[in-house]
C-alpha positions in Angstrom: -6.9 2.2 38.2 -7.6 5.0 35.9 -11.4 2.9 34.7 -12.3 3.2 38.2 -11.8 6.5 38.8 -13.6 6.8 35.5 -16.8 4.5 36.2 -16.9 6.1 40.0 -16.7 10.2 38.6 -19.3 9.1 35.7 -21.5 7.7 38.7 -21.6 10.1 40.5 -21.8 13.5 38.8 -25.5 12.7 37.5 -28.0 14.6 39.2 -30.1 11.6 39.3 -27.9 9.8 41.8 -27.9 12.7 43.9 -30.2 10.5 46.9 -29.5 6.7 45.6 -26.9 4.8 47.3 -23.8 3.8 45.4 -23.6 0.5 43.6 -21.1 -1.9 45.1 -18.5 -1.6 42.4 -18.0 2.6 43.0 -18.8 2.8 46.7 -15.7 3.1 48.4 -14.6 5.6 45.1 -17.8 7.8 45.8 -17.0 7.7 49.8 -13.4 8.9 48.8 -14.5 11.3 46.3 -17.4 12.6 49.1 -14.5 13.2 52.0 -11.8 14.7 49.7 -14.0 16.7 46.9 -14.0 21.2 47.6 -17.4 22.4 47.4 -18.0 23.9 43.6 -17.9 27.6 45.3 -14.4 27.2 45.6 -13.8 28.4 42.2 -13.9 31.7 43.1 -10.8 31.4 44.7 -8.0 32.2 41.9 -5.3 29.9 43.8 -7.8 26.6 43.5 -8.7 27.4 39.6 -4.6 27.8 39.2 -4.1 24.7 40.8 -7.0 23.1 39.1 -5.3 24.1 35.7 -2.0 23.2 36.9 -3.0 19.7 37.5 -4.9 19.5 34.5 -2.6 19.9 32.2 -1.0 16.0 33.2 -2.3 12.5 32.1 -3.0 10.1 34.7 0.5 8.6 33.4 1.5 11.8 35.0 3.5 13.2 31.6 2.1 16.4 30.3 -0.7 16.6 28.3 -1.6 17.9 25.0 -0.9 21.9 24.9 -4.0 22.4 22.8 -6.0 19.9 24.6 
């Protein structure tokens, strides 16, 4: 699970992708991430950049991660 959330992110944060169609292998991943993504300007909101830290600071394993990572 965690390579595919991998391989679909690494797709589709490229700017080059922006107007192609997904490959097979990352569609349904870039339909999820399309529906369930905030918009960038969220960030100015304090709350989302706290939560965004918050869950950053877990592995996919869901145990913390490194402190000085």
């Amino acid at each position: 699970m965690p390579e595919e959330i991998y391989l679909v992110v690494r797709w589709a944060v490229v700017p080059a992708h922006a107007e192609e169609e997904p490959p097979r292998e990352v569609r349904n991943g870039c339909l999820w991430l399309a529906e369930n993504a905030l918009p960038l300007s969220s960030l100015t909101d304090s709350r989302v950049v706290l939560d965004v830290q918050y869950r950053l600071s877990f592995k996919l394993a869901r145990s913390p991660a490194a402190a000085e990572t």
